[in-house]
C-alpha positions in Angstrom: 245.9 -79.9 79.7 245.7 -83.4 78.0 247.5 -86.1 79.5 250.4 -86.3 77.6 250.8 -82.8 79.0 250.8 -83.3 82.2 253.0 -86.6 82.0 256.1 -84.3 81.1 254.6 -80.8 82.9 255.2 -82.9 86.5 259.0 -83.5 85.5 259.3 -79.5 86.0 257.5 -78.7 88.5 259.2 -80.9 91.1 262.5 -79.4 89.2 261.9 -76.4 91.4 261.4 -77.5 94.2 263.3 -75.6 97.0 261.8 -72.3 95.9 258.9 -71.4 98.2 256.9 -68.3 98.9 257.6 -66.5 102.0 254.9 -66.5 104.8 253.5 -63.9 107.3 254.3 -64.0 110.6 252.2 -67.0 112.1 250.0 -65.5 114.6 248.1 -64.0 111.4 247.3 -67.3 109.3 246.9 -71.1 110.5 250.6 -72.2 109.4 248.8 -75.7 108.7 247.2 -73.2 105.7 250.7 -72.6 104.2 252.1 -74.1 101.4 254.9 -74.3 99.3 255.4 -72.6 96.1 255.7 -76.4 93.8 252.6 -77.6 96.5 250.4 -74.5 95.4 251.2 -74.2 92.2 250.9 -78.6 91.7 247.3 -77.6 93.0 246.2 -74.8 91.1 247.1 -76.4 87.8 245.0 -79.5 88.9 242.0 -77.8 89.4 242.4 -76.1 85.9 243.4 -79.3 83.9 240.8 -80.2 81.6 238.6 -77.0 82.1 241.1 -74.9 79.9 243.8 -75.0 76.8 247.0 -74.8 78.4 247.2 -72.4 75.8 244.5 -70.2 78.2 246.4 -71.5 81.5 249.0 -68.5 81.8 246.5 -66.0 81.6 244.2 -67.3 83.9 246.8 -68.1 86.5 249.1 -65.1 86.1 246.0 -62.6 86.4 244.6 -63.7 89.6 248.8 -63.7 91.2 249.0 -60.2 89.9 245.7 -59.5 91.5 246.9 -60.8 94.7 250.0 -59.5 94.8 249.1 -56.2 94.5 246.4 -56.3 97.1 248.6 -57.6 99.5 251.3 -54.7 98.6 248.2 -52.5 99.3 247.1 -53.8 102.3 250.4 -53.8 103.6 250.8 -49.9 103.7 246.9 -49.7 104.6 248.4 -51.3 107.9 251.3 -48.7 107.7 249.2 -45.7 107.4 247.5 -47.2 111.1 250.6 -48.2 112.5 251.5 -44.6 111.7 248.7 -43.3 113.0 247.5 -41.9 109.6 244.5 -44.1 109.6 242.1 -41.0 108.6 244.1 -41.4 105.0 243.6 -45.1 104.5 241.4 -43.9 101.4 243.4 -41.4 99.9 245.1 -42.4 96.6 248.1 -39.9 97.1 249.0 -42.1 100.2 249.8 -45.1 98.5 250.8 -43.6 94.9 253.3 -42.0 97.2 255.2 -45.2 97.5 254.5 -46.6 94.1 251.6 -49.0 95.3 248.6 -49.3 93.6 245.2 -48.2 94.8 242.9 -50.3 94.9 238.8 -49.7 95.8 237.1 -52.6 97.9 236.0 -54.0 95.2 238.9 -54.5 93.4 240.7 -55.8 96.7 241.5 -60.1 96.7 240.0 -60.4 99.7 236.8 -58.9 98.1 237.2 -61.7 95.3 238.2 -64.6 97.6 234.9 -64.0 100.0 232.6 -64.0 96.5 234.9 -67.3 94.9 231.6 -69.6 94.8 229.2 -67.3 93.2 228.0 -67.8 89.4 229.3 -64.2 89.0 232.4 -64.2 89.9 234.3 -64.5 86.6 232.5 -61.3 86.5 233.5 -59.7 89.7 237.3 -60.3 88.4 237.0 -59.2 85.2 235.3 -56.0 87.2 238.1 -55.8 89.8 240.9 -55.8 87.0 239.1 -53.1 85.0 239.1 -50.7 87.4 242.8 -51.5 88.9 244.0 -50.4 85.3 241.3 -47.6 85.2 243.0 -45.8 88.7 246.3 -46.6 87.9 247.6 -44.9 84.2 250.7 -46.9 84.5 249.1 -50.1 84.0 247.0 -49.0 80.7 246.6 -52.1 78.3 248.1 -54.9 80.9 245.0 -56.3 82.2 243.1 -58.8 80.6 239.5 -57.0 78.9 236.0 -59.1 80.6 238.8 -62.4 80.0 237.3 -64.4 82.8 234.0 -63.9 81.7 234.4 -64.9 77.8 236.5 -68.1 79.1 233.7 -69.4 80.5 235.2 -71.6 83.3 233.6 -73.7 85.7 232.4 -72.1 88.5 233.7 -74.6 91.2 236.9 -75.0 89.5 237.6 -70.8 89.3 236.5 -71.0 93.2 239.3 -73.8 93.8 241.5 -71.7 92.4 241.2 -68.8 93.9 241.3 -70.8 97.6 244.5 -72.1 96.4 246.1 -68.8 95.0 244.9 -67.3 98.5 247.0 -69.2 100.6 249.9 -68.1 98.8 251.5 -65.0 100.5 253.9 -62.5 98.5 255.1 -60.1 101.2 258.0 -60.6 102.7 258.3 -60.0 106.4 261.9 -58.2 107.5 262.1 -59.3 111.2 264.6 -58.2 113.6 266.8 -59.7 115.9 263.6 -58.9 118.8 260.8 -60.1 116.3 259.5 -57.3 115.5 260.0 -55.7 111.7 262.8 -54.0 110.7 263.0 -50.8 109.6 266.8 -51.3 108.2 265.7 -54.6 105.9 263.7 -52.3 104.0 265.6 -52.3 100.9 266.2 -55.8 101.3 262.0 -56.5 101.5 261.2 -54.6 98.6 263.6 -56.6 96.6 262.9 -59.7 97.9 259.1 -59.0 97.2 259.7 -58.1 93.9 262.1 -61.4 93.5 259.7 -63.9 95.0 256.7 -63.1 92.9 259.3 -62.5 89.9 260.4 -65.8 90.4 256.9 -66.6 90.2 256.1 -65.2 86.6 259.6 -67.0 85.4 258.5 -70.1 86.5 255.2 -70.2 84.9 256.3 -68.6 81.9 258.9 -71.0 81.4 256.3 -74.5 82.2 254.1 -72.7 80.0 256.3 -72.7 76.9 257.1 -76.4 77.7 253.0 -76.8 77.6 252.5 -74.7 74.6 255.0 -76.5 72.3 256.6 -74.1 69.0 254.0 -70.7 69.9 255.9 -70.8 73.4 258.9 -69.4 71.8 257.2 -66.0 70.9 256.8 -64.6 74.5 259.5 -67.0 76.2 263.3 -67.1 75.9 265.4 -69.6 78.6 266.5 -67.6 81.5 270.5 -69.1 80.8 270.4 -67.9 77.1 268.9 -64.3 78.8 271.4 -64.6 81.2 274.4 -64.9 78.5 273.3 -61.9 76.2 272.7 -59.7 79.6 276.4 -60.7 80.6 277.4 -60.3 77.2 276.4 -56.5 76.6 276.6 -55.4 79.8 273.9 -52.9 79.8 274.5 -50.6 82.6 273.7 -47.1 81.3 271.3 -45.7 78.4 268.6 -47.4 76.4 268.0 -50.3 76.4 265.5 -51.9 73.1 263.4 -55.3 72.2 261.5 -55.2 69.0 259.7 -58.3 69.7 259.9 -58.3 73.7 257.3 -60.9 74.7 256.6 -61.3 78.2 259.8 -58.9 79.2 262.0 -61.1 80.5 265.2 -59.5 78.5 263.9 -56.5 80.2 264.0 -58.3 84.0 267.6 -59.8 83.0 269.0 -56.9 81.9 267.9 -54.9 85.7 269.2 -57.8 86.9 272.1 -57.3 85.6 272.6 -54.0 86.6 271.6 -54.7 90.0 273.9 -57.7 90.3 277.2 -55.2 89.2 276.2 -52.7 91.4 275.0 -50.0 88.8 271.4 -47.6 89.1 268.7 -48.8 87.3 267.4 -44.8 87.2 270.6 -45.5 84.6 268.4 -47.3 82.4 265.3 -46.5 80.0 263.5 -49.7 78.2 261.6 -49.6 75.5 260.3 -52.7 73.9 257.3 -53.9 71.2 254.7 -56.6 71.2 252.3 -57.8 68.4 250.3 -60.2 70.6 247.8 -58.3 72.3 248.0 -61.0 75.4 252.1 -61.9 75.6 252.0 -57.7 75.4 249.8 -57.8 78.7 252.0 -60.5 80.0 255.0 -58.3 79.9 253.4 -55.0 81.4 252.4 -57.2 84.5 255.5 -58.8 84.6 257.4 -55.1 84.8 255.0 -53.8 86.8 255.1 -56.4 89.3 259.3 -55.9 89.8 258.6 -51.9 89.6 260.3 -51.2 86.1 259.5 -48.7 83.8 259.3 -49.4 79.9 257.5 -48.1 77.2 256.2 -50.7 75.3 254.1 -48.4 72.7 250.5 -47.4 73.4 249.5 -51.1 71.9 250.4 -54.1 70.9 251.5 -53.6 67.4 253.6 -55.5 64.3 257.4 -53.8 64.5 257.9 -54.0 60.8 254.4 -52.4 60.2 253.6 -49.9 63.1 257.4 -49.2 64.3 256.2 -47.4 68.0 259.9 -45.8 68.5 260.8 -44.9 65.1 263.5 -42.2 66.3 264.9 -44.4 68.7 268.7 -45.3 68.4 269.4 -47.6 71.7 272.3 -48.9 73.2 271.8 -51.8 73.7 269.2 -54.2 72.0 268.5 -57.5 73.5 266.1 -59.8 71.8 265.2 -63.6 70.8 262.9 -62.2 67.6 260.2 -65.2 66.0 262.5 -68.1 64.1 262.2 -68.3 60.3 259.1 -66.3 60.4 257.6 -66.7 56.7 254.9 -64.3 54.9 256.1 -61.5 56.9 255.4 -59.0 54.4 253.9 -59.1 51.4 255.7 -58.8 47.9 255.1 -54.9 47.4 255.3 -54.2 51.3 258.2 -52.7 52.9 260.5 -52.7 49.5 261.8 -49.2 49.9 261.8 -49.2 53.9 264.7 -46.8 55.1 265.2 -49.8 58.1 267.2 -51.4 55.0 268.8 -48.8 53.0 272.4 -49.9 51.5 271.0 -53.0 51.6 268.8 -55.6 49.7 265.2 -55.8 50.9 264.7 -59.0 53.2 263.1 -61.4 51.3 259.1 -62.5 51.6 259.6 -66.0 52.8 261.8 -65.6 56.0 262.1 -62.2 58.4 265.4 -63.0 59.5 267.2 -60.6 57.7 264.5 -57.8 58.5 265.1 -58.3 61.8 268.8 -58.1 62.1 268.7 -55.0 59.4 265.6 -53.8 61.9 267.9 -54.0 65.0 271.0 -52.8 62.9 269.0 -49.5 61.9 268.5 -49.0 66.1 271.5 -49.0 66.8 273.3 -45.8 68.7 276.9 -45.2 67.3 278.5 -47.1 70.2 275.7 -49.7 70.9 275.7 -53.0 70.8 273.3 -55.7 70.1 273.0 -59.2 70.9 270.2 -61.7 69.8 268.9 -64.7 68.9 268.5 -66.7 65.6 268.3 -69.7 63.7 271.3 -71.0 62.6 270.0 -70.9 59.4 271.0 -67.4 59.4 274.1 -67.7 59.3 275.0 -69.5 56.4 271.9 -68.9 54.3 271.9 -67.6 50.4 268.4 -68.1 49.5 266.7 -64.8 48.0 269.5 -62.1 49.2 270.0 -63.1 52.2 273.4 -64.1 51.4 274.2 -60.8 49.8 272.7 -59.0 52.8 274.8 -60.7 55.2 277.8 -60.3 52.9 277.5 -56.6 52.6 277.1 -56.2 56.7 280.4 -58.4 57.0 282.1 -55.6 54.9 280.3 -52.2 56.8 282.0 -54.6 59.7 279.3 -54.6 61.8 279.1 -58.2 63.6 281.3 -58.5 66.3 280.9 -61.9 67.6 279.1 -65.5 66.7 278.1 -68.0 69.1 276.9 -71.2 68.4 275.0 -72.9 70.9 273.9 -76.3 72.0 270.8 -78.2 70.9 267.6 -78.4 73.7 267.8 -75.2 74.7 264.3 -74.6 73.9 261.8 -75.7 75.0 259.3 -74.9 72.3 262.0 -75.5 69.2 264.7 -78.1 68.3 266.3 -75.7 65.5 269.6 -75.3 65.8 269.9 -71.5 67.5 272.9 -69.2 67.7 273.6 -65.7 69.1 274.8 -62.4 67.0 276.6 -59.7 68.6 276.6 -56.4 66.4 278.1 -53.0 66.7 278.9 -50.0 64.3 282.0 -49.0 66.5 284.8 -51.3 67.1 286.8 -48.7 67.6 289.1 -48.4 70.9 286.9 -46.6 73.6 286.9 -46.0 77.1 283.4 -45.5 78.9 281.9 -44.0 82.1 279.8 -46.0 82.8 281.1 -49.0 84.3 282.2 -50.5 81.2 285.7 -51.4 80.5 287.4 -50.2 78.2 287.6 -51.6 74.5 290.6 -52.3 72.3 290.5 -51.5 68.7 289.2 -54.8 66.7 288.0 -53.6 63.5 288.1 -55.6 60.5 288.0 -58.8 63.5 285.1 -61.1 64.3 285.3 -63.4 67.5 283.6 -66.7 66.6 283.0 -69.0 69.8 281.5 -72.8 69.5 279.7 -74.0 72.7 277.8 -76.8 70.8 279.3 -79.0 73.1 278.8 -76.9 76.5 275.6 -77.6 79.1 274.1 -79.8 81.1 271.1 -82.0 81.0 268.5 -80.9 83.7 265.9 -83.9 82.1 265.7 -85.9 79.4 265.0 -83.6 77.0 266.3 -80.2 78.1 269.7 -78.5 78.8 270.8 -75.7 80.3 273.8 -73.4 80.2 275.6 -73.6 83.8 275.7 -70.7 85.2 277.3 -68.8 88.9 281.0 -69.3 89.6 284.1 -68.4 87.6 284.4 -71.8 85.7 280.3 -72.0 84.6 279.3 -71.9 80.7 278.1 -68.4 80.8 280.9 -66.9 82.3 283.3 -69.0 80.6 281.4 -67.2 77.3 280.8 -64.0 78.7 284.6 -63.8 79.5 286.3 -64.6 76.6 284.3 -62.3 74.7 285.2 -59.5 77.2 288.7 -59.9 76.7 288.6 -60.3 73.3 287.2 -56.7 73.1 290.6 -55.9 75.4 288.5 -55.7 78.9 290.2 -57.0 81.7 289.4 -60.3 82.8 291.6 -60.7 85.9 290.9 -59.0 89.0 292.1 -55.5 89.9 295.7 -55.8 91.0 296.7 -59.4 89.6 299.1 -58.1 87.3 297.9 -60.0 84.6 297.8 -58.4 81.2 294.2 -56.3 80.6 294.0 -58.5 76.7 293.8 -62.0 78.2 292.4 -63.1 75.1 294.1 -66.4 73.1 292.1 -68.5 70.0 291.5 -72.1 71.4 291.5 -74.5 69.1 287.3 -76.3 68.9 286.4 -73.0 71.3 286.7 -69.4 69.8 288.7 -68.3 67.1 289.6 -64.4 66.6 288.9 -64.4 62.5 289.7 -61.5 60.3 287.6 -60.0 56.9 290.2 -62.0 54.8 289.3 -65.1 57.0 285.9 -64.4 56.8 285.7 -64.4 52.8 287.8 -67.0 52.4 284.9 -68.9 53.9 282.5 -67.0 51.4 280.9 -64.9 54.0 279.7 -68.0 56.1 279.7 -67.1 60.0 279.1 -70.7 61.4 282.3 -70.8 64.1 283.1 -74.1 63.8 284.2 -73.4 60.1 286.9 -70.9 61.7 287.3 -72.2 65.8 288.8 -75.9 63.9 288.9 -78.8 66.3 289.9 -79.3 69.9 293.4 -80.3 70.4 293.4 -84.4 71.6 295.1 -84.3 75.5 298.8 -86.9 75.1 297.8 -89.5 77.5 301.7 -90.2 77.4 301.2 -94.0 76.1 303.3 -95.1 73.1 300.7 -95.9 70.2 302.0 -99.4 70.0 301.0 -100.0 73.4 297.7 -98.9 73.4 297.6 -100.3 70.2 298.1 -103.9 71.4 295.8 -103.4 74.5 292.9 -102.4 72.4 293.0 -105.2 70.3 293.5 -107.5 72.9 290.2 -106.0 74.2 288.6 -106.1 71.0 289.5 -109.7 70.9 287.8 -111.3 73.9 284.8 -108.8 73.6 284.4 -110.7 70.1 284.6 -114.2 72.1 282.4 -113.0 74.6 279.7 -112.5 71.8 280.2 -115.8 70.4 279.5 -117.3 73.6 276.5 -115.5 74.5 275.4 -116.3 70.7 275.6 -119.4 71.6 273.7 -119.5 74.9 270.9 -118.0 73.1 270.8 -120.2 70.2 270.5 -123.1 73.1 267.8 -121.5 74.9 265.4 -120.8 72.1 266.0 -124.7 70.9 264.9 -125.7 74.8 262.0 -123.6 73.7 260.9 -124.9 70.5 262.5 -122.9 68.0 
């Protein structure tokens, strides 16, 4: 990293402080070993800086944590099987596939790396050990980096320095009883809190890396409170669930999270996604194999406009933060008759917005429902047809809701960004799977302004609050829920199941009519108007007087300080 780097990389680092990695129980490692997760991670970036592009950083640090993670998961049932007295199947893949953990030879094995970390071979011996991990284990096809350590080139005594630090960094967690001892009934709670802690892991650096990376970190990173919002927003709790441009995953991890959180079955849910860059697409099969989710992400990594790897698919839900403003997409005889746009004009050459949203659009199931990211740009835009095109998908009435949200979001992008929500039914409908009901809304569009919502978490960056009935995202999240006639109250309250009421400078329930009277724009402050001013209760006159009384002596208190300083620079010459 260069300096100016790692002036403002420090700022987020200590932001997570709190979050540290669980250990095992003492008697197996010197405690005076253990460190926390900002300590280790502070340390491991400071043995990089300066041998590698930040650029690089992810995929050298994120490779050896999978690699360690998954050894430990296999030495832990290694030490089942003996507890178990099954020690004469140690080696035996079945034993371990049984329980979805990886099998790993010696070879492969961190401990096997962290004994050879000062060697001139070892970038070798890694790139080795994650070759054959991905050999043995089908599910993991294309994740792991090809001979990555070995091209890189890195300092020998800097690799070995990392590796000491990654290895004092331990990802199972421990369920202990009440006596001490582990518990059998925490099971269910371990394995999620494994998959958490070294989730957590991969969110953190993925996010600090897109700080480091500047605009490319918005192709493989999305902040977690926008993810959040869209995953509250769609509710995906049963069917399939589709990101053309996934990046690392991380709509993928929300969305499980989500169904987690409301008490659904993620057996309920099949992913699919696409990648174009070969690495961010290895990113994201680590990252869901890490947290145990299955997705099919296409044999490779491959350009969704060009090599479409689910071209039958029609999901349920799409969830996706697609490349801003992306230009040259396609060139001028590519794509023109593409069936992705039929009944529509083709997305012009110079911006891919528009084959995006018509990309998505085509995905869609007959009840689905999309929600993503774009410029805001994209909203009001006529340049080359993409005025028209909008126009015409305002008609078929297919987008349900606009958001506009605030500035700093990103941290790779100051554009201006908003959120679509798109459907093909708007139609009443009642569903199974722990959706609530809809009411019928066609011919309506909810627009919602949070430009003003968020707080400040630096000097640069803001995020949408979220936990609690009265945070940003579930101040969002609701109103759009009972907009679509859900109820918002709980069970019992009495309250009416359509809580939904426009508010003025918030959200504004627009009709077609509305919609063309504003020549097709779909900004929401055109339509949500201006918050109403609170009556302090003070007669204007009053206030009035005491303003001007203020304004006054603030005027004579600038005269008199003029005057001061006039003095003192003629005591000094001037």
């Amino acid at each position: 990293m260069q300096g100016s780097e790692w002036y403002w990389f420090m700022p987020l680092l200590c932001a997570a402080q709190g979050i540290a990695f669980m250990a095992r129980k003492p008697a197996k490692k010197d405690a005076s070993k253990t460190q926390s997760f900002e300590q280790t991670l502070w340390a491991t970036a400071d043995k990089l800086r300066g041998s590698v592009e930040s650029s690089e950083y992810k995929h050298v640090v994120l490779s050896l944590i999978f690699l360690k993670f998954i050894s430990d998961k296999f030495n832990q049932r290694k030490q089942q099987l003996i507890n178990e007295g099954q020690g004469d199947y140690v080696n035996m893949v079945e034993f371990y596939t049984m329980t979805n953990t990886f099998y790993l030879p010696e070879n492969s094995r961190w401990e096997y790396i962290a004994q050879h970390a000062k060697q001139d071979d070892i970038a070798v011996k890694i790139d080795t050990a994650l070759y054959i991990i991905e050999k043995n284990n089908p599910s993991l096809r294309g994740a792991l980096p090809d001979n990555y350590f070995s091209r890189l080139g890195l300092d020998v005594s800097k690799l070995a320095a990392l590796i000491d630090g990654i290895n004092n960094i331990d990802t199972i967690v421990q369920a202990v009883g009440a006596d001490g001892e582990d518990s059998a009934d925490s099971a269910a709670q371990k394995a999620a809190s494994e998959e958490d802690i070294v989730g957590r892991v991969y969110e953190y650096f993925l996010g600090n890396f897109a700080a480091t990376e500047g605009k490319g970190g918005g192709e493989f990173y999305t902040p977690k409170c926008v993810v959040n919002l869209l995953a509250e927003m769609i509710e995906p709790y049963h069917g399939k669930i589709y990101d053309p441009c996934c990046g690392s995953g991380g709509m993928f991890v929300q969305s499980i999270k989500f169904v987690e959180s409301h008490q659904g079955n993620k057996k309920n849910i099949s992913i699919y996604g696409q990648e174009q860059t070969s690495t961010t697409y290895k990113l994201a099969k680590m990252n869901l194999a890490i947290r145990g989710i299955s997705a099919n992400l296409g044999d490779v990594p491959a350009d969704t406009f060009f090599k479409d790897q689910h071209p039958d698919l029609k999901a349920d839900f799409i969830i996706a933060n697609p490349p801003f403003n992306l230009k040259e997409w396609r060139g001028p005889d590519e794509l023109t008759d593409d069936p992705r746009w039929a009944g529509y004009d083709t997305p012009p050459t110079g911006n891919a917005n528009y084959g995006w949203i018509l990309h998505m659009s085509s995905k869609l199931s007959d009840n689905g429902v999309a929600g993503f990211v774009l410029a805001n740009g994209s909203m009001s835009t006529n340049t080359k047809g993409e005025g028209q095109i909008r126009q015409q998908m305002i008609n078929n009435d297919l987008v349900d809701c606009m958001i506009a949200l605030p500035g700093q979001l990103f941290y790779t992008t100051q554009i201006p960004v908003c959120l679509w929500f798109l459907t093909k039914n708007k139609k009443a409908q009642t569903f199974s799977d722990g959706r609530k009901q809809h009411r019928n809304r066609e011919g309506e569009t909810l627009f919602i302004d949070a430009r003003n919502m968020g707080s400040m978490v630096d000097r640069t960056h803001k995020e949408l609050t979220s936990g609690g009935e009265e945070s940003d995202i579930a101040r969002i999240a609701r109103t759009y829920h009972a907009w679509r006639g859900e109820p918002v109250s709980p069970e019992g309250s009495g309250e009416a199941e359509n809580g939904y009421e426009d508010l003025a400078g918030f959200c504004k329930s627009a009709t077609l009519d509305d919609i063309k009277a504003n020549d097709y724009v779909l900004t929401p402050g055109r339509y949500v108007g201006a918050a109403e001013v609170e009556d302090d209760g003070e007669l204007f006159e009053e206030k009035m007087q005491q303003l001007t009384q203020t304004l006054f002596q603030q005027m004579r208190d600038a005269q008199e300080l003029d005057a001061v300083i006039k003095q003192n620079l003629k005591g000094l010459g001037y």
